[in-house]
DRENBA-156778 format. One line per field, with one value per residue: x, y, z of N, C-alpha, C, O in turn; chain; residue in three letters. Coordinates in steps of 0.02 Angstrom, whole numbers, plus 32768, in hexadecimal, padded with zeros to 4 digits. Layout:
N
n.X: [X; ...]
n.Y: [Y; ...]
n.Z: [Z; ...]
ca.X: [X; ...]
ca.Y: [Y; ...]
ca.Z: [Z; ...]
c.X: [X; ...]
c.Y: [Y; ...]
c.Z: [Z; ...]
o.X: [X; ...]
o.Y: [Y; ...]
o.Z: [Z; ...]
cadena: [A; ...]
residuo: [ala; ...]
***
This chain:
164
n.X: [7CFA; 7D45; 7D95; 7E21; 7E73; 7EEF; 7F05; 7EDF; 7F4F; 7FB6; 7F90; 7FA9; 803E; 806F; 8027; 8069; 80F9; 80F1; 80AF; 802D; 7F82; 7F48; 7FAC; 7FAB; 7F34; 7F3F; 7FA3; 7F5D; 7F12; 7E5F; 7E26; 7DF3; 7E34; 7DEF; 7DB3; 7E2E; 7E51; 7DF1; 7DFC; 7E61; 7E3F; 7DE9; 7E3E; 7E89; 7EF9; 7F8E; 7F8E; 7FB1; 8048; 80C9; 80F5; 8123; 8146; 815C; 81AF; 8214; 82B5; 829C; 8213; 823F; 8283; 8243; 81D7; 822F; 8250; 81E2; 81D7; 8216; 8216; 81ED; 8150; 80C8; 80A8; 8020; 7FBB; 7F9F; 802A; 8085; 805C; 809A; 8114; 8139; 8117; 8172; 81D5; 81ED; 8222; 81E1; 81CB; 81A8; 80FA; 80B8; 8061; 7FE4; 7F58; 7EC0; 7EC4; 7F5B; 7F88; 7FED; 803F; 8096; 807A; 8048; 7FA7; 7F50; 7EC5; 7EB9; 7E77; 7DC5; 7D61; 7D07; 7D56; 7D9B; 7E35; 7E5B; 7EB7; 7F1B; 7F93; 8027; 80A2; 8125; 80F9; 80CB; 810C; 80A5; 8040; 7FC6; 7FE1; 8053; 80D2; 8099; 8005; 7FEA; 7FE9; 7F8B; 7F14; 7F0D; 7EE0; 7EAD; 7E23; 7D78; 7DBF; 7E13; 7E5A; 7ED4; 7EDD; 7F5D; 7F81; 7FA7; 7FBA; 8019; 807E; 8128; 8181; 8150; 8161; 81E5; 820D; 81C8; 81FF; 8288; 8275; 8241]
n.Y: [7E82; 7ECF; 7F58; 7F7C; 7FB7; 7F99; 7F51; 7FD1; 8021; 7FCD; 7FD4; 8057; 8059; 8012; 803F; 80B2; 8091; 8070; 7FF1; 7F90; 7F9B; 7F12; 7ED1; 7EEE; 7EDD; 7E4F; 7E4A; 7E69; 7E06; 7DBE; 7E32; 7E85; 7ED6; 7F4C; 7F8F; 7FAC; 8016; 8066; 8073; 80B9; 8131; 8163; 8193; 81E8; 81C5; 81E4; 820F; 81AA; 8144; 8137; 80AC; 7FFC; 7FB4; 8017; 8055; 8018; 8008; 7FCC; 7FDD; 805D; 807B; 8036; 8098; 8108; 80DE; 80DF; 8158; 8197; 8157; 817B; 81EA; 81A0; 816F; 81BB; 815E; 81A2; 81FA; 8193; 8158; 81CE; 81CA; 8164; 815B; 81CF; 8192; 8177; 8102; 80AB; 8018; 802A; 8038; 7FA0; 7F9B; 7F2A; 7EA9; 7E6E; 7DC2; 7DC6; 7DC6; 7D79; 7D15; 7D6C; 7DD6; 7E89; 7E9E; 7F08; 7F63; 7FF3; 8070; 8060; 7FCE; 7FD0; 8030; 804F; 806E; 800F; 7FBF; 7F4F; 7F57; 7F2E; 7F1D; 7ECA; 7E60; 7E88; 7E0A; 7DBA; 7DEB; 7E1C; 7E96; 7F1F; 7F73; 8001; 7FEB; 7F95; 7FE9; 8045; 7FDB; 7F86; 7FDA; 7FFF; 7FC7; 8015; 809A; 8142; 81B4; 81E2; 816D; 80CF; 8046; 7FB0; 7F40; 7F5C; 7F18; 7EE5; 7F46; 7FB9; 7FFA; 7FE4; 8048; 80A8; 80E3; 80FC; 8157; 81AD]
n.Z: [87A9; 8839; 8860; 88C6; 8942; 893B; 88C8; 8866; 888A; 8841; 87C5; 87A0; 87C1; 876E; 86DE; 86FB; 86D8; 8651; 8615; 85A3; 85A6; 858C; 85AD; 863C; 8675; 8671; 86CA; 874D; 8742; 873F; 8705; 868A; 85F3; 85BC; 8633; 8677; 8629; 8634; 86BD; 86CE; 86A7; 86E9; 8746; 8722; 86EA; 8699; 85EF; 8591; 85B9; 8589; 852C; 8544; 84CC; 846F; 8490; 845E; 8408; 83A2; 8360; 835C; 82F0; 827B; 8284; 823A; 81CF; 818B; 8183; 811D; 80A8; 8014; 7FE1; 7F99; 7EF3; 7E8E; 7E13; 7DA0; 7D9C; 7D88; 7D1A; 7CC7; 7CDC; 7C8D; 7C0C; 7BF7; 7BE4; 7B65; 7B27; 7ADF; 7A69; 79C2; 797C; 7933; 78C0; 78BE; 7867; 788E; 786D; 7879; 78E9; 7968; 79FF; 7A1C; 7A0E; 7A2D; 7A5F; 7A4B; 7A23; 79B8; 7985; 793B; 791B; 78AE; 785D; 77CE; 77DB; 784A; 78C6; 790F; 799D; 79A6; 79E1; 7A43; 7ABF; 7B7A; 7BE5; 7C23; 7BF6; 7B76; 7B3C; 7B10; 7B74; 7B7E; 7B59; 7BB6; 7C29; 7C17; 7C0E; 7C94; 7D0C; 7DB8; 7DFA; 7E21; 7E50; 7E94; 7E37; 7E57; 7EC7; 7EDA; 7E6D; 7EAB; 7E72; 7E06; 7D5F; 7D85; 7D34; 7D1E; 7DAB; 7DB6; 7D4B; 7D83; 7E03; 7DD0; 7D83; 7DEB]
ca.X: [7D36; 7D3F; 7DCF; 7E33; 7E96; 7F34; 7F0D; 7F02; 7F93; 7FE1; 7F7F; 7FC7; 806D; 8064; 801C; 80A2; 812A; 80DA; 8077; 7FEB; 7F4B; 7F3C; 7FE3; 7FB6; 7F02; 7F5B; 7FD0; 7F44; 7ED3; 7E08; 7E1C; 7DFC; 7E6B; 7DB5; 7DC3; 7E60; 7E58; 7D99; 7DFB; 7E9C; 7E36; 7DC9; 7E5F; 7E9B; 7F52; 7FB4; 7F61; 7FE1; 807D; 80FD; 80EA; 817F; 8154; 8150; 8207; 824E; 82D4; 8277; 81DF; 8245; 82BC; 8203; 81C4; 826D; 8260; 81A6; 81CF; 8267; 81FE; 81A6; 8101; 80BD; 8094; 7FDD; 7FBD; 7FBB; 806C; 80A5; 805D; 809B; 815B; 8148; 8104; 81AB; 820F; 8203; 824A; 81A6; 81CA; 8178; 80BA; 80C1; 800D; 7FC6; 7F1C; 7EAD; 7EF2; 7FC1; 7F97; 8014; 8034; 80DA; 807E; 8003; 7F58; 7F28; 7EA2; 7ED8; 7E37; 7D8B; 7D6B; 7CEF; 7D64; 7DF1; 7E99; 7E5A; 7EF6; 7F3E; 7FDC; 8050; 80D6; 812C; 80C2; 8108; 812C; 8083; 800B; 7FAA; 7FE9; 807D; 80D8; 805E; 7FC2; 7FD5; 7FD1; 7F2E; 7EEB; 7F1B; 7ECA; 7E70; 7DD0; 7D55; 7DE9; 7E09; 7E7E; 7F18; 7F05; 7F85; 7F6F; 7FEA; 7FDD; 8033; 80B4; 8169; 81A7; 813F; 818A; 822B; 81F7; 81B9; 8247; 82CD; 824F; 8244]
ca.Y: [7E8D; 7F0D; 7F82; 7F75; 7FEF; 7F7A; 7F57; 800C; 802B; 7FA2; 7FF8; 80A6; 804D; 7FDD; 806E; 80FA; 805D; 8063; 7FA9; 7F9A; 7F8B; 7EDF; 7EAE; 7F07; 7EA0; 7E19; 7E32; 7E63; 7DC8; 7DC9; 7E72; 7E9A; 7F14; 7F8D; 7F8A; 7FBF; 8043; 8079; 8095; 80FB; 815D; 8174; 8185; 820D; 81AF; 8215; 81EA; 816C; 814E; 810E; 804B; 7FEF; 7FB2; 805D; 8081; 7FF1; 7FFB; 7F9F; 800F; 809A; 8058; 8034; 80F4; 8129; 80B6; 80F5; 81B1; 81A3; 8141; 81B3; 8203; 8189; 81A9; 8197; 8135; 81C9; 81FC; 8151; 813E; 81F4; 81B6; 8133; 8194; 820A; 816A; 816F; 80E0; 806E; 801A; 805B; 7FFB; 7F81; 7F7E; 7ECD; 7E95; 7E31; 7D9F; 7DB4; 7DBA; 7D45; 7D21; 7D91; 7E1C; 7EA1; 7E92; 7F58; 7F7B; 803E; 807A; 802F; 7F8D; 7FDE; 8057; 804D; 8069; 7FF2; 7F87; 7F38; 7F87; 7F12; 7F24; 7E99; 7E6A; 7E92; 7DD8; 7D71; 7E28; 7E28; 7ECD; 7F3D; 7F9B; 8044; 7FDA; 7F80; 802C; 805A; 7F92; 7F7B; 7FFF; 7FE4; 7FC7; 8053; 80CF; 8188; 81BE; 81D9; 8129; 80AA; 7FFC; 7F87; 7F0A; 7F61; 7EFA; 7F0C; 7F75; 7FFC; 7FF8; 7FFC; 8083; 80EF; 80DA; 8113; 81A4; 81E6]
ca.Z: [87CE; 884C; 8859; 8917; 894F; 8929; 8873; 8857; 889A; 8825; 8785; 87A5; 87B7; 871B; 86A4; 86D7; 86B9; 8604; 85FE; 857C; 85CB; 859C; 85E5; 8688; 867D; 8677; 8716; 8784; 8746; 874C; 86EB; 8637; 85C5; 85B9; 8685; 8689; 860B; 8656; 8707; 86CD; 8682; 8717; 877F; 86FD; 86ED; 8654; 85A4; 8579; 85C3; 8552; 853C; 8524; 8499; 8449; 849F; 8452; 83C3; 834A; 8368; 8330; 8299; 8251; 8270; 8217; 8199; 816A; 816F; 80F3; 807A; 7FDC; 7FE1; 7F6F; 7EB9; 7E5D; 7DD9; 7D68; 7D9D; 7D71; 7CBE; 7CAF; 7CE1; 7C77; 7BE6; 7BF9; 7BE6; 7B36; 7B00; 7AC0; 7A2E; 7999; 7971; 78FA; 78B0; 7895; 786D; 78C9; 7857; 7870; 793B; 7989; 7A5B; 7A0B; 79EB; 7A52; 7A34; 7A68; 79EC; 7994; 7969; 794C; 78E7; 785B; 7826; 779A; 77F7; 788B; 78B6; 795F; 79C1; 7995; 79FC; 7A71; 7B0E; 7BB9; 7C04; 7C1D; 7BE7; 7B37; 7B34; 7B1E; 7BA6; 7B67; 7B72; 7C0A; 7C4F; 7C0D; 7C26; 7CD3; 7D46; 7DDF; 7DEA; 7E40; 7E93; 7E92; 7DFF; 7E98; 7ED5; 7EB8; 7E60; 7EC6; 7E43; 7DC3; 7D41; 7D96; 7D07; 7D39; 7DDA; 7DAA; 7D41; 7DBB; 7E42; 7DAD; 7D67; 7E3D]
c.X: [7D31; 7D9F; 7DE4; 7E66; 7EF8; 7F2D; 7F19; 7F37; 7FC2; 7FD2; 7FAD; 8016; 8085; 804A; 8059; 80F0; 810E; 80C3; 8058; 7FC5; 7F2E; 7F6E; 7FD2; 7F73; 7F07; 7F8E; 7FA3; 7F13; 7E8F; 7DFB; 7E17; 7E2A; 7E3B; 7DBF; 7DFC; 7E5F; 7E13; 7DD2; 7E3A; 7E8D; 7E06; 7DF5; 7E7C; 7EF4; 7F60; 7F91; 7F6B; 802B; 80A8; 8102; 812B; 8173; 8161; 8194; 822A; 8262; 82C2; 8240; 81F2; 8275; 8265; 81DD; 81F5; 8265; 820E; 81A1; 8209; 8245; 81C9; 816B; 80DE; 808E; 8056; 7FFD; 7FC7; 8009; 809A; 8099; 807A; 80DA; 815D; 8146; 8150; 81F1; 8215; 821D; 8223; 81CF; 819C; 8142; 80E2; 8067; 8002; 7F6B; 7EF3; 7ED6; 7F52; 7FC4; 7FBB; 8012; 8071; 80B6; 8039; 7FDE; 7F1C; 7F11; 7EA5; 7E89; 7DE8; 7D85; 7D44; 7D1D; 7D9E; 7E2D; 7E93; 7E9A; 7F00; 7F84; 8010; 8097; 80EA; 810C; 80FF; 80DC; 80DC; 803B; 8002; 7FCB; 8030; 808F; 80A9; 802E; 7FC3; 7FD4; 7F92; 7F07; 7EE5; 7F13; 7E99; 7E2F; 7DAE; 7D8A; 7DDC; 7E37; 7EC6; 7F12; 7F28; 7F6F; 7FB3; 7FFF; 7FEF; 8079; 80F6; 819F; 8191; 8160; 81D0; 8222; 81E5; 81DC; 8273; 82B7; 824F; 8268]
c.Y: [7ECF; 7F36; 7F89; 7FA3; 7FDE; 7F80; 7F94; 8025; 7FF4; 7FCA; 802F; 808A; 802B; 8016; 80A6; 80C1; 8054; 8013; 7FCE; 7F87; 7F47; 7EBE; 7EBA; 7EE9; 7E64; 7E10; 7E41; 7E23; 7DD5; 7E17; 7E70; 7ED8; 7F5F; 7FA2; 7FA7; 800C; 8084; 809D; 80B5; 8118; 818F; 8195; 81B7; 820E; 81D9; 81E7; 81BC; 816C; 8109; 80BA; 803D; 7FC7; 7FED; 8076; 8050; 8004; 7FEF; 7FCE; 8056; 80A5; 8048; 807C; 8107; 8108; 80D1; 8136; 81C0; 8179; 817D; 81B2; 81C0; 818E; 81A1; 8176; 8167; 81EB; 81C7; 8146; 817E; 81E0; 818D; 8141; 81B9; 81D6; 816C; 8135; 809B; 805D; 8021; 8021; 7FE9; 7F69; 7F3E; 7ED0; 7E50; 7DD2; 7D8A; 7DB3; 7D85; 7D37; 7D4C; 7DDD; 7E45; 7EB7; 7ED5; 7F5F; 7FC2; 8042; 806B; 8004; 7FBB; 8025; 803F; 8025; 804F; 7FC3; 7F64; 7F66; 7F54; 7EF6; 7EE1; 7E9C; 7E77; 7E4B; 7DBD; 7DB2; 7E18; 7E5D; 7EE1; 7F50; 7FD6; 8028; 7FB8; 7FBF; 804D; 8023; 7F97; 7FAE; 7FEB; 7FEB; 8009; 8073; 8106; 8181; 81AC; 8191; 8105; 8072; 7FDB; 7F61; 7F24; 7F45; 7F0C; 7F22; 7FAF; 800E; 800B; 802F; 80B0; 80FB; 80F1; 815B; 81E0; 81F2]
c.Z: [87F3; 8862; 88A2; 88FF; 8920; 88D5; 8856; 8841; 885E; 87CE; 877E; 879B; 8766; 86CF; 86A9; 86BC; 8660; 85F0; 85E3; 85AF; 85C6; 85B7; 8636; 869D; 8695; 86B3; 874D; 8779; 8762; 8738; 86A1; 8620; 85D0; 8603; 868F; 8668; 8628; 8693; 8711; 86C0; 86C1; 874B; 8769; 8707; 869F; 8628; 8597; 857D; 859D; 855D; 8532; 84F6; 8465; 8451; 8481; 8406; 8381; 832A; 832F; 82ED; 8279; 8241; 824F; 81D4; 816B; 816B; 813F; 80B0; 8046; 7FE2; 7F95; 7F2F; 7EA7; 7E34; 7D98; 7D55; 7D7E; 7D23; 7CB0; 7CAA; 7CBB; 7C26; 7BC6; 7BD7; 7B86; 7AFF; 7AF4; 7A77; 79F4; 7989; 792B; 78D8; 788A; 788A; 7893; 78B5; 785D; 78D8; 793D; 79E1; 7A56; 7A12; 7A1C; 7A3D; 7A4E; 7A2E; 79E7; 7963; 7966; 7902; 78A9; 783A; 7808; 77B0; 7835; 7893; 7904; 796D; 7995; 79A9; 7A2B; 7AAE; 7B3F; 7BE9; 7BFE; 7C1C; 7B8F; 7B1A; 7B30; 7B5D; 7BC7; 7B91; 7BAC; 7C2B; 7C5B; 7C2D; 7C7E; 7D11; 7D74; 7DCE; 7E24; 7E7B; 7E64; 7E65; 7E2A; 7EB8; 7EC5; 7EAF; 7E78; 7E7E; 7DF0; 7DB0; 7D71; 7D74; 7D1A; 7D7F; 7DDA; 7D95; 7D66; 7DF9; 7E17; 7D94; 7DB3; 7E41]
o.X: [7D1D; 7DD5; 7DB6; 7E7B; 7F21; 7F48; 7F4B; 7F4D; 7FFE; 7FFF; 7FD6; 8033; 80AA; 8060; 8075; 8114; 8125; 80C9; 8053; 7FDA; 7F03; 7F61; 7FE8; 7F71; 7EE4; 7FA0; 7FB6; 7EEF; 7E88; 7DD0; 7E43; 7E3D; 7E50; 7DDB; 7DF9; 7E6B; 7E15; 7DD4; 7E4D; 7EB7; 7E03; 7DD9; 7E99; 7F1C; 7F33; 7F7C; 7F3D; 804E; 80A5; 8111; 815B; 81A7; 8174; 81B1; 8267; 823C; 82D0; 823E; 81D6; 827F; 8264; 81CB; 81D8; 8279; 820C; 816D; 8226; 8266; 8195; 814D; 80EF; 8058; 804A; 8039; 7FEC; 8021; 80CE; 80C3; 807D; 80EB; 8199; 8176; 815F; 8226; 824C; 8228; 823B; 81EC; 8160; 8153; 810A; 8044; 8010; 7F47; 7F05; 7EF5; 7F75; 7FF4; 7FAC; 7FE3; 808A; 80D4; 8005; 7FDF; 7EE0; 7F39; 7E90; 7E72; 7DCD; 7D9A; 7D65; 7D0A; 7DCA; 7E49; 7EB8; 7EAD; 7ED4; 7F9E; 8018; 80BA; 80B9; 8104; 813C; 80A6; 80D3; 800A; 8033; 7FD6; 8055; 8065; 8097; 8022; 7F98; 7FAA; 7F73; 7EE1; 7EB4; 7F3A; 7E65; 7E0F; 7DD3; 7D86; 7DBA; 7E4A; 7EE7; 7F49; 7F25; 7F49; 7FEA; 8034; 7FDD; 80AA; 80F8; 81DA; 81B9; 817E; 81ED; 822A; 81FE; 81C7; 829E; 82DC; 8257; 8277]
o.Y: [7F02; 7F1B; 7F9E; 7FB2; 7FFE; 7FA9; 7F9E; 8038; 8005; 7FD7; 802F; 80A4; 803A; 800D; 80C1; 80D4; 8027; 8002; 800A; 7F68; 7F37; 7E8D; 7E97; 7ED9; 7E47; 7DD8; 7E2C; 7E11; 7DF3; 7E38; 7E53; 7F04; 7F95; 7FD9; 7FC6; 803B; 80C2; 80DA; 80CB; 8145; 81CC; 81B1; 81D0; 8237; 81E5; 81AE; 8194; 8189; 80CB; 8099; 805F; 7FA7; 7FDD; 809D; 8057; 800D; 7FFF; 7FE2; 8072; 80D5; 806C; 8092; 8133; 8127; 80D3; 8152; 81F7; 8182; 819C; 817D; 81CF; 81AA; 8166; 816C; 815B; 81F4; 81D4; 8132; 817B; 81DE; 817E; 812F; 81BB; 81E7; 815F; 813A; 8063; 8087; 801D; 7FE6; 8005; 7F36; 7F28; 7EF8; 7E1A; 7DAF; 7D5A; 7DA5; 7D5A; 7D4F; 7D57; 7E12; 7E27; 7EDE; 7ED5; 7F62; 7FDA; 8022; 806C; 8012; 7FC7; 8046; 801E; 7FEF; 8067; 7FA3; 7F72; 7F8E; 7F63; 7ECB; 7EBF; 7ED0; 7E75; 7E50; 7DA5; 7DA8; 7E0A; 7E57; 7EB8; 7F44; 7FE0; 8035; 7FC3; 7FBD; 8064; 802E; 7FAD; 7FAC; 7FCD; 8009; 8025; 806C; 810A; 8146; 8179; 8177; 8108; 805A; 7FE6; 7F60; 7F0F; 7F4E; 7F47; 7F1C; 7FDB; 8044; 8038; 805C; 80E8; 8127; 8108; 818C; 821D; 8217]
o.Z: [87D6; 886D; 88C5; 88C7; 8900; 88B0; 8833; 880A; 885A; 87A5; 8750; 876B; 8737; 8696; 8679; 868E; 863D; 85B6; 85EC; 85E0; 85EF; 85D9; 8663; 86D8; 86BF; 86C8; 8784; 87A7; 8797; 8754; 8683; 8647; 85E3; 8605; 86C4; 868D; 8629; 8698; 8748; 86B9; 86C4; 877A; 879A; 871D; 8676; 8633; 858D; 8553; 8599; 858E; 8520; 84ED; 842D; 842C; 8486; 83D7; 8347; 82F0; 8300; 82C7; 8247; 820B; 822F; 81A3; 812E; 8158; 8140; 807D; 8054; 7FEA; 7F5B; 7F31; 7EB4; 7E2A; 7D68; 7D1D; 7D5F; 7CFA; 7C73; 7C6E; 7CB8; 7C04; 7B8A; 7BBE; 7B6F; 7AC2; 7AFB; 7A55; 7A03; 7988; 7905; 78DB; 7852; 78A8; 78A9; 78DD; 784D; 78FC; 7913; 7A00; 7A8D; 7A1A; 7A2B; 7A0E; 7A5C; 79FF; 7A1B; 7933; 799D; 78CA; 7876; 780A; 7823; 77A7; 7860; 7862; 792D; 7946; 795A; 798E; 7A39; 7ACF; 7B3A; 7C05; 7BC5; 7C3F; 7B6C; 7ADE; 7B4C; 7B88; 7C01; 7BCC; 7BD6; 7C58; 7C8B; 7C5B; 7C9B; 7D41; 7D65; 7DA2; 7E4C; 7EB8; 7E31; 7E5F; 7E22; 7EC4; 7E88; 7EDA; 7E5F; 7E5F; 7DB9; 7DD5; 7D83; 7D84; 7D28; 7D7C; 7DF9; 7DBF; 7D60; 7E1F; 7E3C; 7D91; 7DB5; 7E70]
cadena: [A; A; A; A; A; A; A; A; A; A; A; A; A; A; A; A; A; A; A; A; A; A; A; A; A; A; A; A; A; A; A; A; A; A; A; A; A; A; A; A; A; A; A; A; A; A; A; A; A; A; A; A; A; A; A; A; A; A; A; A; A; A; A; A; A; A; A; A; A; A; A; A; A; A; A; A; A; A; A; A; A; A; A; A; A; A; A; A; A; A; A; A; A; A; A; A; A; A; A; A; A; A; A; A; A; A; A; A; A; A; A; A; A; A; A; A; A; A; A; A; A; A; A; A; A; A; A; A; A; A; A; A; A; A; A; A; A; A; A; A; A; A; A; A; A; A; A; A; A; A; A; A; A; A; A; A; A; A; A; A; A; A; A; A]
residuo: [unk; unk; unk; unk; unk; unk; unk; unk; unk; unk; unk; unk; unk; unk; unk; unk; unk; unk; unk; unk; unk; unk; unk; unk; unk; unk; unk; unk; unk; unk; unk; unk; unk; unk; unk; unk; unk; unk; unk; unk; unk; unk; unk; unk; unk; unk; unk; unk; unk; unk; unk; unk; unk; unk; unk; unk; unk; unk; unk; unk; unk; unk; unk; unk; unk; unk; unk; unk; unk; unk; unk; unk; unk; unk; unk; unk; unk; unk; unk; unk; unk; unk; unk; unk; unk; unk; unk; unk; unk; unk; unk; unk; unk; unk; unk; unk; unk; unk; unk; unk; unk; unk; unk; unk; unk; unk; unk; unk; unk; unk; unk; unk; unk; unk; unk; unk; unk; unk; unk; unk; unk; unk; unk; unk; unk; unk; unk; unk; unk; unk; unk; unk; unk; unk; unk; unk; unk; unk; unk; unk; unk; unk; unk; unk; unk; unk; unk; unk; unk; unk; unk; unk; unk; unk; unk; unk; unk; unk; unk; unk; unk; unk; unk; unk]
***
């Protein structure tokens, strides 16, 4: 495609009106988006003049809505709030024998010694585990200590939205 004096003239108009470069591709036809962006740049039109999608309403009720939202917490913050909550109920030590699908099956210790027992406590909803141990169980796999695991239980969640 070669560039006529007219089209130009229609680019320059169409970029300070704020079109994307593939909308404004698309109204001169036999142009690509790269082409367009290649020859404002050549043409040294302002960096980026406000699109209208960028001026619209919606645009900016979404920026507002993502700068009013919390810095979001680690994972260590979260078992620490949860931790604070206090209000586990107390283990009930079982042996491998009195396990039930009632009862959580966090092994307390190591099997060859003595006072080895299970947790004991009620699971949390369709987890092996307590509230506690699903905390420990359920961490991502290869992240940094500060990353977050999305898929954590939605008790912790709650939990950590009433602890912030």
């Amino acid at each position: 495609m070669s560039w006529t004096n007219e089209k130009v003239e229609k680019l320059k108009e169409l970029w300070s009106k704020g079109h994307t470069a593939s909308q404004i591709a698309e109204m001169l036809g036999d142009t690509t988006r790269n082409a367009v962006i290649g020859k404002a740049h050549r043409l040294d039109l302002e960096a980026r003049a406000p699109s209208k999608q960028s001026s619209s309403t919606k645009s900016r009720e979404n920026k507002q809505s993502l700068k009013r939202t919390a810095a979001p917490m680690s994972r260590k913050a979260k078992f620490q709030s949860i931790l604070l909550d206090k209000n586990f109920e107390a283990e009930n030590p079982k042996s491998l024998e009195e396990l039930t699908e009632e009862t959580c099956k966090w092994p307390i210790g190591h099997p060859n010694e003595e006072k080895f027992y299970f947790c004991g406590r009620k699971p949390e909803g369709e987890f092996p585990y307590c509230k506690l141990h699903v905390l420990y169980a359920f961490q991502p796999k290869n992240q940094k200590e500060d990353d977050l695991g999305e898929e954590l239980p939605e008790f912790i969640e709650k939990k950590v939205k009433s602890a912030g």
